[in-house]
N, CA, C and O of each residue as an XYZ file, in Angstrom:
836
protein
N     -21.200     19.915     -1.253
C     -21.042     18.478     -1.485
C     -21.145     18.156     -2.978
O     -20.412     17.398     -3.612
N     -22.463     19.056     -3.548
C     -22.003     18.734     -5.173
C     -20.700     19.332     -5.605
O     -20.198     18.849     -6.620
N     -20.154     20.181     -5.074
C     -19.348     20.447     -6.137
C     -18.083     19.890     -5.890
O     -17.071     20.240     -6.499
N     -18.119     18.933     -4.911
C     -16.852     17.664     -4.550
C     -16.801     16.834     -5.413
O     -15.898     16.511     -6.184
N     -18.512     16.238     -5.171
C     -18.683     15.222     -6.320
C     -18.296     15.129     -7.325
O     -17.697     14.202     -7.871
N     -18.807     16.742     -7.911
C     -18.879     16.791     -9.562
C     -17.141     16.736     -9.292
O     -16.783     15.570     -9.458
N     -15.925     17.660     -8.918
C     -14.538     17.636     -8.582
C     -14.255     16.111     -9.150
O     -13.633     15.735    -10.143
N     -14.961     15.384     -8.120
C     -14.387     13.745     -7.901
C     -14.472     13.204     -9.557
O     -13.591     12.757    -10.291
N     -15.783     13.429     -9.765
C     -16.422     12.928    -11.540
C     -15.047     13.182    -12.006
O     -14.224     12.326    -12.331
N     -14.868     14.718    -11.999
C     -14.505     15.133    -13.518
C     -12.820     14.850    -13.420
O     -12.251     15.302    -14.413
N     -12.006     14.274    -12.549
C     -10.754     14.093    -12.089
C     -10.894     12.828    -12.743
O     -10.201     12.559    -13.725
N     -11.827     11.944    -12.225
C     -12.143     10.470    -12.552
C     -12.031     10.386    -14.104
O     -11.430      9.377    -14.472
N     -12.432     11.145    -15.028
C     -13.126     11.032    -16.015
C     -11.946     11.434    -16.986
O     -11.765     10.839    -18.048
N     -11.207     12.412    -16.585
C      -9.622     12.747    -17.130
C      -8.499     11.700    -17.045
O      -7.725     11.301    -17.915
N      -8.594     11.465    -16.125
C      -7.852     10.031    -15.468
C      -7.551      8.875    -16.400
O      -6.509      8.353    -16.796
N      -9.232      8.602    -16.669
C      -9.640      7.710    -17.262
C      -9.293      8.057    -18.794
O      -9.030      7.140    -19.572
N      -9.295      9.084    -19.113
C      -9.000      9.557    -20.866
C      -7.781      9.498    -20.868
O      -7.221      8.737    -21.657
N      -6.977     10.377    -19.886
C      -5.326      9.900    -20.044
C      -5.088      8.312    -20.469
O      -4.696      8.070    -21.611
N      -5.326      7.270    -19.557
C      -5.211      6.227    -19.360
C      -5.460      5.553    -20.863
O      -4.567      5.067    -21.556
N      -6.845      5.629    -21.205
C      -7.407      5.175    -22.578
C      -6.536      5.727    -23.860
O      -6.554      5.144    -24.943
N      -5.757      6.944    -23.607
C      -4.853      7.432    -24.297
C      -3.535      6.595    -24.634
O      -3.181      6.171    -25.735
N      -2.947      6.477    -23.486
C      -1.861      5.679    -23.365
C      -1.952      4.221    -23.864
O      -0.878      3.657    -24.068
N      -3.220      3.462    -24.113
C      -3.929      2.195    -24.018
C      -3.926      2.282    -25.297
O      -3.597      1.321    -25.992
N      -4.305      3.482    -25.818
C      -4.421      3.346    -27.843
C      -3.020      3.695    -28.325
O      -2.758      3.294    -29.459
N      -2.044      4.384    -27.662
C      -0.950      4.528    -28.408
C       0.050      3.066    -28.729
O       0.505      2.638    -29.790
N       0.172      2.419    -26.959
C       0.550      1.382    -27.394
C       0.131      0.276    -28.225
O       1.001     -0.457    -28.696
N      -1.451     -0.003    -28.538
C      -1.897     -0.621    -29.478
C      -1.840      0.114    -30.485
O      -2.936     -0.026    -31.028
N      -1.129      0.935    -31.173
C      -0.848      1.721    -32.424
C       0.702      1.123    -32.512
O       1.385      1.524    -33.454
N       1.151      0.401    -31.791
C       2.632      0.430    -31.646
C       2.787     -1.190    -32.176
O       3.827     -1.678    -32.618
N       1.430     -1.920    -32.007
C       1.623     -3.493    -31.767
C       1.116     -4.011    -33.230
O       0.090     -4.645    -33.478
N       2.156     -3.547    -34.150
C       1.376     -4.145    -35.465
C      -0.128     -4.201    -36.255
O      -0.378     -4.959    -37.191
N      -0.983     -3.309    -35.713
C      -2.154     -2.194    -36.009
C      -1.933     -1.414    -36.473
O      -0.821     -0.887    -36.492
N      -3.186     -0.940    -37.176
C      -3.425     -0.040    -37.878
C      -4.049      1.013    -36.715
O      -4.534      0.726    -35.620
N      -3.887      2.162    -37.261
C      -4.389      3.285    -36.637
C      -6.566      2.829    -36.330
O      -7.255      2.946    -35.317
N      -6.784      2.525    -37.205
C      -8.267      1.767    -37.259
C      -8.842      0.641    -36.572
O      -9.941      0.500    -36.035
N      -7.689     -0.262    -36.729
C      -7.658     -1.484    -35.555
C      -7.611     -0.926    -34.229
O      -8.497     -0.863    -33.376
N      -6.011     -0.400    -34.203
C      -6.166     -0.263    -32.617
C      -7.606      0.989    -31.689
O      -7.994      1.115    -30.528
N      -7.963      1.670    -33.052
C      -9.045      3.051    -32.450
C     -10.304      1.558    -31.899
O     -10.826      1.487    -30.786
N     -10.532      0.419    -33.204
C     -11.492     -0.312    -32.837
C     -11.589     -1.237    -31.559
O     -12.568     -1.528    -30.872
N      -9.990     -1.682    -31.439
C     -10.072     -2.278    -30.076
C     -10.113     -1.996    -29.223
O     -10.504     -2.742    -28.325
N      -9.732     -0.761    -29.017
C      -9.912      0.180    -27.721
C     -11.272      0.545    -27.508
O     -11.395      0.669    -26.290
N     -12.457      0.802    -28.128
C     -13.250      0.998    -28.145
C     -14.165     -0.604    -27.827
O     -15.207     -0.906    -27.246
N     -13.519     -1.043    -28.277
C     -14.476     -2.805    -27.507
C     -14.004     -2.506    -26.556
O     -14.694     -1.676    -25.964
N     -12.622     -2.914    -25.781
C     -12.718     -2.867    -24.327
C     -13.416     -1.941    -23.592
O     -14.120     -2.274    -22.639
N     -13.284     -0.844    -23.942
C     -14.188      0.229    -22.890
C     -15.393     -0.459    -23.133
O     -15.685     -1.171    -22.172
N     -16.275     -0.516    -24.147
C     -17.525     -1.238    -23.971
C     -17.650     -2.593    -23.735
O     -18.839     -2.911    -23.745
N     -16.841     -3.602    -23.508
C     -16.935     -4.319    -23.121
C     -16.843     -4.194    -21.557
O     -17.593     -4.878    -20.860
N     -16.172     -3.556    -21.145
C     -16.029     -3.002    -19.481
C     -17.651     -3.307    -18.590
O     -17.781     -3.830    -17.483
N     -18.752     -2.777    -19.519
C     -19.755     -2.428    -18.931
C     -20.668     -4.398    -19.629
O     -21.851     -4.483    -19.957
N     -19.632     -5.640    -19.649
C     -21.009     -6.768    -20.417
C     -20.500     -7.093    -18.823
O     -19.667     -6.537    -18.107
N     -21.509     -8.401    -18.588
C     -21.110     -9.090    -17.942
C     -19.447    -10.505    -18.402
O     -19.178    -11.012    -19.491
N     -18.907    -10.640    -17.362
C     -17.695    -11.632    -17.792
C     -18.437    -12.927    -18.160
O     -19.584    -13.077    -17.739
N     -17.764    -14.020    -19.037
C     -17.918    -15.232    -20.086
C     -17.814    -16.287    -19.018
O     -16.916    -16.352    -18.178
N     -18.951    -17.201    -19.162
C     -19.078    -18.495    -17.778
C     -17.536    -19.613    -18.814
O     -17.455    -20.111    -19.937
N     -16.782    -19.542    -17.817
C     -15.753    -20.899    -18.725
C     -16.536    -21.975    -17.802
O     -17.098    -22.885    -18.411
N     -16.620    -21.956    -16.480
C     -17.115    -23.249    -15.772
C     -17.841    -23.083    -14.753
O     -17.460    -21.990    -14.335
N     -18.973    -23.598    -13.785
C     -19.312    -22.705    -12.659
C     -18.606    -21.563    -11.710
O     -19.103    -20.543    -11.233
N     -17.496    -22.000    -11.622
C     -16.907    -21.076    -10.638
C     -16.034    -20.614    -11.069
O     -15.185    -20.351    -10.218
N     -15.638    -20.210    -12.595
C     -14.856    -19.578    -13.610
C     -14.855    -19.014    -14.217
O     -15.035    -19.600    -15.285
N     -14.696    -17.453    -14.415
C     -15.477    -16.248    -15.375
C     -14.261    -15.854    -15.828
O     -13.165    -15.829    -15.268
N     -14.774    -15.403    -17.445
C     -13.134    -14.549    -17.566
C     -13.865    -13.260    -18.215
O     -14.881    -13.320    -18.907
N     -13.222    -12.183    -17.895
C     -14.148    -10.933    -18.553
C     -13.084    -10.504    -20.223
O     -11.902    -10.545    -20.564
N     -14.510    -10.092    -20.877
C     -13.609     -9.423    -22.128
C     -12.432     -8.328    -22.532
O     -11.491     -8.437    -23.317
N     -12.798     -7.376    -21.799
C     -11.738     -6.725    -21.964
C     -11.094     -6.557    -21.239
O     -10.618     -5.423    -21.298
N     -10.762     -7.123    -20.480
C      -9.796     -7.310    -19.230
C      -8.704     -8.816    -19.623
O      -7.515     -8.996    -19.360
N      -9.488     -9.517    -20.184
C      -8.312    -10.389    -20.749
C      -8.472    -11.237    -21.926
O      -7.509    -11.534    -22.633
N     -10.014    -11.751    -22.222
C      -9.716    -12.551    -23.531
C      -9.253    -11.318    -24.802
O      -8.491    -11.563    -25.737
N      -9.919    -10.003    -24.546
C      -9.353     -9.061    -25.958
C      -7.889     -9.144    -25.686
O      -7.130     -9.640    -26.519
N      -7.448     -8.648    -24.485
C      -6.126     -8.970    -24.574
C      -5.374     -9.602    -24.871
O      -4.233     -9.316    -25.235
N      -5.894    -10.647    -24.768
C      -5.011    -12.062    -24.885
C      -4.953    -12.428    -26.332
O      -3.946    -12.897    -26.862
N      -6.153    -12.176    -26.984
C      -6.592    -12.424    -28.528
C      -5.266    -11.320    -29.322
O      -4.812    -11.732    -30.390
N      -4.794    -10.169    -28.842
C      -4.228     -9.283    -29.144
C      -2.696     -9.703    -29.266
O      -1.998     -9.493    -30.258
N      -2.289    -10.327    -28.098
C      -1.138    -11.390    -27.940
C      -0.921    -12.300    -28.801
O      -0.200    -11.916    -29.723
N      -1.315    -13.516    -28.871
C      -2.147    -14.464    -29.942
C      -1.263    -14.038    -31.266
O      -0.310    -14.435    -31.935
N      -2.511    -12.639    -31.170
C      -2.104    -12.460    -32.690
C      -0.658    -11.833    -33.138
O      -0.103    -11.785    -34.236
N      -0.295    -11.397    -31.904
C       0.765    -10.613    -31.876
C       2.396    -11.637    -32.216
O       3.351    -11.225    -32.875
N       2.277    -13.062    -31.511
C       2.863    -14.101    -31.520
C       2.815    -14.903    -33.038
O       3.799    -15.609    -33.256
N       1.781    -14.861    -34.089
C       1.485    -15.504    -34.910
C       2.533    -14.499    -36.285
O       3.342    -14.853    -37.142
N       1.930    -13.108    -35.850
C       2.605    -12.492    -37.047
C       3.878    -12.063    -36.486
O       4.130    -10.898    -36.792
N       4.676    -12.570    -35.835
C       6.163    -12.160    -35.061
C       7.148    -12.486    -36.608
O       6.980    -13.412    -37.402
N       7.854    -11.724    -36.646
C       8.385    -11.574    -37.880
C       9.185    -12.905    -37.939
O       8.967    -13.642    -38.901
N      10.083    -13.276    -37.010
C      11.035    -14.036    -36.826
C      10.815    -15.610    -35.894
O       9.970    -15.677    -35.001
N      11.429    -16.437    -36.151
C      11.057    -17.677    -34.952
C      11.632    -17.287    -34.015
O      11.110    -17.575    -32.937
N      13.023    -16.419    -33.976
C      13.085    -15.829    -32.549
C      12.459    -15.245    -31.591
O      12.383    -15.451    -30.379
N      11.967    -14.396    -32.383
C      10.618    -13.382    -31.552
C       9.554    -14.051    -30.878
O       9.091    -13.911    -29.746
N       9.138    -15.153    -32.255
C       8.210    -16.254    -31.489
C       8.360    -16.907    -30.185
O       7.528    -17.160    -29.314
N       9.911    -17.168    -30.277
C      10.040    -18.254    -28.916
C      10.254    -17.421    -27.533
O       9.942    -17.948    -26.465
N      11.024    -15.546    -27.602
C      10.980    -15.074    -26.790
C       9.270    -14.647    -26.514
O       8.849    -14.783    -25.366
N       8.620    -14.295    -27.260
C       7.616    -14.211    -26.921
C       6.557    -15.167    -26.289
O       5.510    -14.796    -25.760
N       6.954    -16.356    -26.413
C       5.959    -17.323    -25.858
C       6.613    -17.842    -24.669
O       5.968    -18.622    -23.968
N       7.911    -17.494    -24.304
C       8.474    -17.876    -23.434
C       8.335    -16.761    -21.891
O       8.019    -17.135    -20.762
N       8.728    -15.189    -22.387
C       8.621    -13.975    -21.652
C       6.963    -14.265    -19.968
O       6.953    -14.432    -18.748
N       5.992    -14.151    -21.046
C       5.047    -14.564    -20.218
C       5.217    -15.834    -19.050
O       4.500    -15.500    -18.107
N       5.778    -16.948    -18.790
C       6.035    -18.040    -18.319
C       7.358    -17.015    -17.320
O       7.361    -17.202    -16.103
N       8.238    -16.153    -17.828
C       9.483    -15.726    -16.727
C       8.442    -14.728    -15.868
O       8.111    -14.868    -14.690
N       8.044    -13.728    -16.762
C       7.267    -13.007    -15.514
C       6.104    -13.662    -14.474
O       5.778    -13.104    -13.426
N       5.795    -14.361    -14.731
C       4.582    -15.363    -14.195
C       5.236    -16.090    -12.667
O       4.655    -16.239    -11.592
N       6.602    -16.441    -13.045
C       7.116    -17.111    -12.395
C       8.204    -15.662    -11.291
O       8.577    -15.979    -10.161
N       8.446    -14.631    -11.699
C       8.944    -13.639    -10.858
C       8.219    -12.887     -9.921
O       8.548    -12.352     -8.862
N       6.800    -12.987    -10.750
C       5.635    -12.313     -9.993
C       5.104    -12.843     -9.061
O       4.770    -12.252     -8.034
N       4.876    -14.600     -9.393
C       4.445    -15.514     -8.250
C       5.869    -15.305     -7.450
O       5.856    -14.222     -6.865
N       6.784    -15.852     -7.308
C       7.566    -15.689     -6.533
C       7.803    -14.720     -5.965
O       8.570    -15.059     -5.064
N       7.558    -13.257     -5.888
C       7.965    -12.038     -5.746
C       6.727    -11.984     -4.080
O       6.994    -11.574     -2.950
N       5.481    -12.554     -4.601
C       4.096    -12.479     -4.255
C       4.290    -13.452     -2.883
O       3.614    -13.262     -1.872
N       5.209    -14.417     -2.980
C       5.581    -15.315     -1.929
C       6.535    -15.139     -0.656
O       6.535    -15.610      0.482
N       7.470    -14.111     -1.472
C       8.500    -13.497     -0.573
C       8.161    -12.468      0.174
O       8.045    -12.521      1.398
N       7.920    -11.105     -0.778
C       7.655    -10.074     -0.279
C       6.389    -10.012      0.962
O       5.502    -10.860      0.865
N       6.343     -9.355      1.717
C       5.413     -9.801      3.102
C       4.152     -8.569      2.007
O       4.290     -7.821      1.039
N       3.183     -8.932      2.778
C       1.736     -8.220      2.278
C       0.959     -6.983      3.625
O       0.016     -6.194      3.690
N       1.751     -7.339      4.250
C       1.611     -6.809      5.531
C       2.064     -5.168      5.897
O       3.093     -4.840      5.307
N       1.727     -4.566      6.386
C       2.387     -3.200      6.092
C       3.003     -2.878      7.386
O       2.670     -3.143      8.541
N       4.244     -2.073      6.752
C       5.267     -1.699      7.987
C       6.329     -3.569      8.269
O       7.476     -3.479      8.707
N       5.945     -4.508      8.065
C       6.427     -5.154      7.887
C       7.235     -5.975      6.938
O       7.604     -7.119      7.205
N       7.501     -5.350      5.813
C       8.040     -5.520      4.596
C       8.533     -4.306      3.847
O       8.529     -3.132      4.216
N       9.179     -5.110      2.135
C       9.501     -3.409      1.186
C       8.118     -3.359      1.074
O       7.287     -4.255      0.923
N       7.980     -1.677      1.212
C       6.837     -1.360      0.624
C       6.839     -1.060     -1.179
O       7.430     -0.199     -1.831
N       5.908     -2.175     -1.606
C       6.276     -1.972     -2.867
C       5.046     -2.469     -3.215
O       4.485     -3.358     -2.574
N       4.404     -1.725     -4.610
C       2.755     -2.299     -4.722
C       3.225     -3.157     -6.139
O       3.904     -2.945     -7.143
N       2.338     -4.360     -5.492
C       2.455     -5.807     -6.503
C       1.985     -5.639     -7.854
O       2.181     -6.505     -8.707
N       1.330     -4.486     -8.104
C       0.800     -3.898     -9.193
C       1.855     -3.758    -10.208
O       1.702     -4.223    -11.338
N       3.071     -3.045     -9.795
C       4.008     -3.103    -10.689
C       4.942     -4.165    -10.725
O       5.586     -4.256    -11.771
N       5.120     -4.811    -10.028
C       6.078     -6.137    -10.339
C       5.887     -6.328    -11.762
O       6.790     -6.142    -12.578
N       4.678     -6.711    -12.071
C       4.834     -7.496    -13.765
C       4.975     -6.384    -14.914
O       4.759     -6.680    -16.089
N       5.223     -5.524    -14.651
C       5.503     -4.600    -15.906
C       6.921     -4.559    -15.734
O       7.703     -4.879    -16.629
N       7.283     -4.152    -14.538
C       8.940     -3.926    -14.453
C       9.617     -4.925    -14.822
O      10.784     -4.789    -15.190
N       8.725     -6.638    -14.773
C       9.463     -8.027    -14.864
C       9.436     -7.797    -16.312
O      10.550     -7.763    -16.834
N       8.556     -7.651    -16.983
C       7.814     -7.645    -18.142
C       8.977     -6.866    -19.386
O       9.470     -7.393    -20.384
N       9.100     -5.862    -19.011
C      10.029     -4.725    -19.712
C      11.504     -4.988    -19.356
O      12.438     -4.619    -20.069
N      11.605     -5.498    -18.468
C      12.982     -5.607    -18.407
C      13.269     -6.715    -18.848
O      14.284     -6.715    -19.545
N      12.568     -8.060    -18.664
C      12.812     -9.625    -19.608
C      12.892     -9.263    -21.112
O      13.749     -9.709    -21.875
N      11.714     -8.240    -21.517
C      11.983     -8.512    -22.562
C      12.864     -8.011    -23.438
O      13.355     -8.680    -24.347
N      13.189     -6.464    -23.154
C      14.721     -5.986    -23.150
C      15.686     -6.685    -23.240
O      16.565     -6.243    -23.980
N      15.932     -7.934    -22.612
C      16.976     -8.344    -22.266
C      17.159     -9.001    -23.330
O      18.171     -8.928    -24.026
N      15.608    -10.117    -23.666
C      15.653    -11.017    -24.905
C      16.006    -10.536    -26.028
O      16.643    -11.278    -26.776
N      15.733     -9.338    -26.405
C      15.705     -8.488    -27.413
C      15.053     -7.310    -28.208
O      14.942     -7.206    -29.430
N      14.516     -6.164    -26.910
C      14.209     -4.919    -27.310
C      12.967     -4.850    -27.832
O      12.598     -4.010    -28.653
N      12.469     -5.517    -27.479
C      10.618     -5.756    -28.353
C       9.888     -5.039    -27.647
O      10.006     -5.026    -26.421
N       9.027     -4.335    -28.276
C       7.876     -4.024    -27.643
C       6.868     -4.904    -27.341
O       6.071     -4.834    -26.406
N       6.988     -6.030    -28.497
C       5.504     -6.485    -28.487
C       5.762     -7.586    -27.379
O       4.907     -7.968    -26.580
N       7.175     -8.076    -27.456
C       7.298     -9.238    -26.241
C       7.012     -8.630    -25.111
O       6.851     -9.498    -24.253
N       6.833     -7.320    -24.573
C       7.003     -6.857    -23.547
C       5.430     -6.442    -23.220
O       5.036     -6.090    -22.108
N       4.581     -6.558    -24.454
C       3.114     -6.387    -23.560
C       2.668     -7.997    -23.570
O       1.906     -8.333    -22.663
N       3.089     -9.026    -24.536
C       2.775    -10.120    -24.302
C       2.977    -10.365    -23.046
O       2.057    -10.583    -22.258
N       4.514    -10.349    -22.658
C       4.870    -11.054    -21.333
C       3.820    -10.410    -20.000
O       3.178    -11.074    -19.186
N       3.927     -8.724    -20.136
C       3.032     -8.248    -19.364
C       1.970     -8.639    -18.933
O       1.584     -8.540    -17.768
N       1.244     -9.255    -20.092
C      -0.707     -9.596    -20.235
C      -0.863    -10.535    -20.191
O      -2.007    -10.886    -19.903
N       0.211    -11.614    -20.456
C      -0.149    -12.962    -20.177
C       0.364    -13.790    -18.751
O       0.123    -14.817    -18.117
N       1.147    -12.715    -18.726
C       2.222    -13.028    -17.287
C       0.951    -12.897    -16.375
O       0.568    -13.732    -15.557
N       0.341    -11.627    -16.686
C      -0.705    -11.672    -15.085
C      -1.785    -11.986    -15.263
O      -2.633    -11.595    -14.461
N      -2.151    -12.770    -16.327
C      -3.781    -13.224    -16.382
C      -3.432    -14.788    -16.071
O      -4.328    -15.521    -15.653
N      -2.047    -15.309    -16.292
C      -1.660    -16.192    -15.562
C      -1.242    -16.768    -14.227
O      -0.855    -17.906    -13.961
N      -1.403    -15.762    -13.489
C      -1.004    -15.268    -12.264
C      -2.164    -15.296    -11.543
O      -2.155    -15.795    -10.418
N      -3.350    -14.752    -12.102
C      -4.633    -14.502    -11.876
C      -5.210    -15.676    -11.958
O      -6.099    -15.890    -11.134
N      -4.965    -16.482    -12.703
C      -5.384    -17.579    -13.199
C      -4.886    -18.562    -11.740
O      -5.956    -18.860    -11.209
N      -4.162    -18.942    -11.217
C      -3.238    -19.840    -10.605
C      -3.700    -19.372     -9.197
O      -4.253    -20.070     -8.348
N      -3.399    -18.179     -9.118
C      -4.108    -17.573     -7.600
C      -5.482    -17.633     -7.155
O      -5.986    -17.540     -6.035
N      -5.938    -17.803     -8.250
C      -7.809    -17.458     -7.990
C      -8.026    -19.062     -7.662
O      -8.793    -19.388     -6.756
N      -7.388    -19.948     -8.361
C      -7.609    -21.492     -8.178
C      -6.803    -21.948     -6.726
O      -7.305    -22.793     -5.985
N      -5.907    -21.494     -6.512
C      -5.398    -21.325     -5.234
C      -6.185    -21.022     -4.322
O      -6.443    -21.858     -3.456
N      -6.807    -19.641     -4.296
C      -7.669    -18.944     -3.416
C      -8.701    -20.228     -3.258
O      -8.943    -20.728     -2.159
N      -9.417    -20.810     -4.796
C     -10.661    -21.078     -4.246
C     -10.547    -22.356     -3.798
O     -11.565    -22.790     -3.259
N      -9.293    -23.343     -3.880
C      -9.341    -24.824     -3.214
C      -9.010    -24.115     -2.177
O     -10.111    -24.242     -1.642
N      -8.431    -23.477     -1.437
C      -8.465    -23.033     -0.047
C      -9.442    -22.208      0.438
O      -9.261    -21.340      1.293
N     -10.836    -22.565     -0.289
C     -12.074    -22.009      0.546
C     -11.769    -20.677      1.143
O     -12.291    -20.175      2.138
N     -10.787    -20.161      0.331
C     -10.426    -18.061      0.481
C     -11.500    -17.502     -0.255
O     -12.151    -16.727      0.446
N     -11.891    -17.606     -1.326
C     -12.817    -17.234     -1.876
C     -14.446    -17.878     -2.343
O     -14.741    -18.862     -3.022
N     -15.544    -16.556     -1.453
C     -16.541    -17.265     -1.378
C     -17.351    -17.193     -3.036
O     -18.328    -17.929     -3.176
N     -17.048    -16.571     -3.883
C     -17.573    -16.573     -5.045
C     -17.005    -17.072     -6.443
O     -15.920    -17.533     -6.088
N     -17.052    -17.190     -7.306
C     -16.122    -17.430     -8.644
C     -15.181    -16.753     -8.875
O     -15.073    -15.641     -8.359
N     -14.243    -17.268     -9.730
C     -12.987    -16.738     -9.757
C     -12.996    -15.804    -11.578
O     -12.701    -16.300    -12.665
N     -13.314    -14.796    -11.357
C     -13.404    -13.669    -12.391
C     -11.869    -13.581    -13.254
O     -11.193    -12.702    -12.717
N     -11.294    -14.080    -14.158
C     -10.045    -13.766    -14.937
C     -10.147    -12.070    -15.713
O     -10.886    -11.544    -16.546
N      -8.942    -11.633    -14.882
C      -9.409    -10.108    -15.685
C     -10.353     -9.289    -15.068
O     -10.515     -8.191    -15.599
N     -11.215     -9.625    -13.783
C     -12.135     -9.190    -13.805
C     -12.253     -7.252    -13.544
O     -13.215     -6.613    -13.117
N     -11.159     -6.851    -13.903
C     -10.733     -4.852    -13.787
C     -11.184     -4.626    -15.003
O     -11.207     -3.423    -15.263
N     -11.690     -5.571    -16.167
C     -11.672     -5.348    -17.339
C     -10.780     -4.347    -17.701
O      -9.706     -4.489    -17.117
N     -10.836     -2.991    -18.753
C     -10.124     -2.716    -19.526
C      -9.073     -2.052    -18.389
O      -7.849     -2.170    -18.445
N      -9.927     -1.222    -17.194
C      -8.534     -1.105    -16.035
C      -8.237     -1.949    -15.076
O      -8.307     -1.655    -13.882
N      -7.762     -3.439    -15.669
C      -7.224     -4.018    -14.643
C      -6.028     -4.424    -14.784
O      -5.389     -3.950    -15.723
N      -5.370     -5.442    -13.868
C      -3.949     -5.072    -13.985
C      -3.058     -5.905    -15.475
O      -1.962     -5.676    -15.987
N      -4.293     -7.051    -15.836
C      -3.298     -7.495    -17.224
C      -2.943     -6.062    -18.273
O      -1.847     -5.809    -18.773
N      -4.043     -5.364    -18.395
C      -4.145     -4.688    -19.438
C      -3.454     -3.276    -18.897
O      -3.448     -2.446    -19.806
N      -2.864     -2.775    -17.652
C      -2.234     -2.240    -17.013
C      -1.055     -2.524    -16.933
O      -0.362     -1.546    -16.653
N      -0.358     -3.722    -17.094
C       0.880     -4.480    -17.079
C       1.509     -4.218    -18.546
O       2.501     -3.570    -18.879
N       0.662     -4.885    -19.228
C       1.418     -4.494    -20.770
C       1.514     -3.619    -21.235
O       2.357     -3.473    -22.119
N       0.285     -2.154    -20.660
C       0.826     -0.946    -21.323
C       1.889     -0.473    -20.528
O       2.681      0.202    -21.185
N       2.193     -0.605    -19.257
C       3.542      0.082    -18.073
C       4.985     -1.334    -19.537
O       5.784     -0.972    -20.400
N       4.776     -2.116    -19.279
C       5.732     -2.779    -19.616
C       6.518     -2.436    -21.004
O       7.710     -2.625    -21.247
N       5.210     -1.712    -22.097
C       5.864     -1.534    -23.541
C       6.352      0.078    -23.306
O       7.003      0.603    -24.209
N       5.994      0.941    -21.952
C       6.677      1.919    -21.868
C       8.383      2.007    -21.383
O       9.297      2.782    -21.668
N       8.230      0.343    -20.188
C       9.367      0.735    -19.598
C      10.217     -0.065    -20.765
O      11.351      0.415    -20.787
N      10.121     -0.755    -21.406
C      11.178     -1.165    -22.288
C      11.643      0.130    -23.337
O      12.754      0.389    -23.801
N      10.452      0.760    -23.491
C      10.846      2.010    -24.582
C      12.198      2.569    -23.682
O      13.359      2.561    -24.088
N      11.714      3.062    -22.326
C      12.078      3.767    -21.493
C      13.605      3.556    -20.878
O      14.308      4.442    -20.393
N      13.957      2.054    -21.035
C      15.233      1.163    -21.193
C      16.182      1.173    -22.471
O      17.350      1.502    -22.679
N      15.318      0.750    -23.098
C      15.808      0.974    -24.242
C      16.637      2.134    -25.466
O      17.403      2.006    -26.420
N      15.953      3.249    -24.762
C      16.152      4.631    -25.384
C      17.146      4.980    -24.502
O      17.793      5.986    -24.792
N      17.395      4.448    -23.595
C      18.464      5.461    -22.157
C      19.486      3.961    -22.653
O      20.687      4.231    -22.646
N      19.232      2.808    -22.972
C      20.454      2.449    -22.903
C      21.341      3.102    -24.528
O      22.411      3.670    -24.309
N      21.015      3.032    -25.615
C      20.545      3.462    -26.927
C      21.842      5.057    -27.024
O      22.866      5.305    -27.661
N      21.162      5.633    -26.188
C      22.213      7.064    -25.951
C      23.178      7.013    -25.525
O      24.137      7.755    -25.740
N      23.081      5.898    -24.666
C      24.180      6.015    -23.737
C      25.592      5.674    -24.556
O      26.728      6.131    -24.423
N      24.800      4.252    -25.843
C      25.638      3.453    -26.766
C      26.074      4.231    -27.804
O      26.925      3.892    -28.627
N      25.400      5.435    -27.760
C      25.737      6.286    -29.028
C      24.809      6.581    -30.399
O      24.997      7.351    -31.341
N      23.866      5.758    -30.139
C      22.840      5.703    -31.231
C      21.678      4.292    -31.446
O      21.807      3.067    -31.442
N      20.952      4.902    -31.560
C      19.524      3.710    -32.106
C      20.089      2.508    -32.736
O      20.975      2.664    -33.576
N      19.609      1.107    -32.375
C      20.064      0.057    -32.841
C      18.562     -0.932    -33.329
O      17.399     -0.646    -33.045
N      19.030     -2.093    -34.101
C      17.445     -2.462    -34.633
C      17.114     -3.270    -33.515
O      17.972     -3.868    -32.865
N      15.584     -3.320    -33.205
C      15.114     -4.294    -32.529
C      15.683     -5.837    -33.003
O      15.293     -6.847    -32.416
């Protein structure tokens, strides 16, 4: 039995380093410094372990699960090189928000009775492919990702709790650094790479964002 456990640990614990891996490259990608992004990554994991921020009695939002994120966005929107970038970027979040809720309405939740498809990825795939479309960004594509579903989170949890679905407060983010905002924008700045590079070859060569 220990040596399942320890099995279980040490799978867990790789998992988790892959993951944190992937989490610092794309914040190496988002207008950071190699120093910034080593530092922010390192708050969220320790922030993982505070308790989440009271916004109102029955309203928590946790740190690294979404205000770092979001602060990351923010900033990401402020230094956007262009007013274009700006407006796809402040706009992206609001399309996935609205594909994801809708997606969340259609698709049945029920199993064997619907596509089987986990809601987990909806907002990265919405995410990477909107923003592709707008114009090849990476950074629109973790914005839309991270804000798309902490907005989502946001709307549902208030949903949940005027319909007396939920008996406790409504936690924003509450996966902290593995939950799905911060899961969304790193799947989302891959699949746009991942779009982008296959459409790119196909065209004959690299083009500017």
């Amino acid at each position: 039995m220990f040596g399942t456990s320890s099995g279980v640990i040490l799978l867990t614990a790789i998992t988790a380093l892959i993951y944190l891996g992937f989490l610092h490259r794309v914040l190496d990608r988002m207008r950071l410094t190699k120093g910034q992004a080593l530092a922010l990554l390192l708050f969220m994991v320790v922030s993982y372990f505070l308790p989440s921020l009271k916004i109102t009695p029955q309203i928590y939002i946790n740190l690294g699960g979404a205000l770092i994120p979001l602060g990351i966005c923010f900033y990401l929107l402020f230094t956007a090189d262009t007013r274009e970038e700006k407006i796809r970027g402040g706009i992206t979040p609001f399309l996935v928000f609205m594909v994801v809720y809708s997606s969340d309405k259609i698709l049945s939740i029920r199993p064997g009775s619907g596509p089987d498809l986990d809601p987990l990825f909806i907002p990265p795939l919405a995410a990477g492919i909107i923003a592709y479309l707008w114009g090849r960004s990476r950074r629109v594509a973790f914005i839309g990702g991270v804000i798309g579903v902490v907005l989502l989170e946001v709307v549902s949890g208030l949903e949940n709790f005027f319909r007396g679905l939920v008996p406790g407060p409504v936690v924003i983010g509450g996966g902290g650094v593995f939950g799905a905002a911060v899961i969304a924008g790193i799947l989302a700045v891959f699949l746009a790479e991942i779009v982008g590079e296959t459409r790119e070859r196909l065209q004959g060569g690299p083009k500017n964002e």
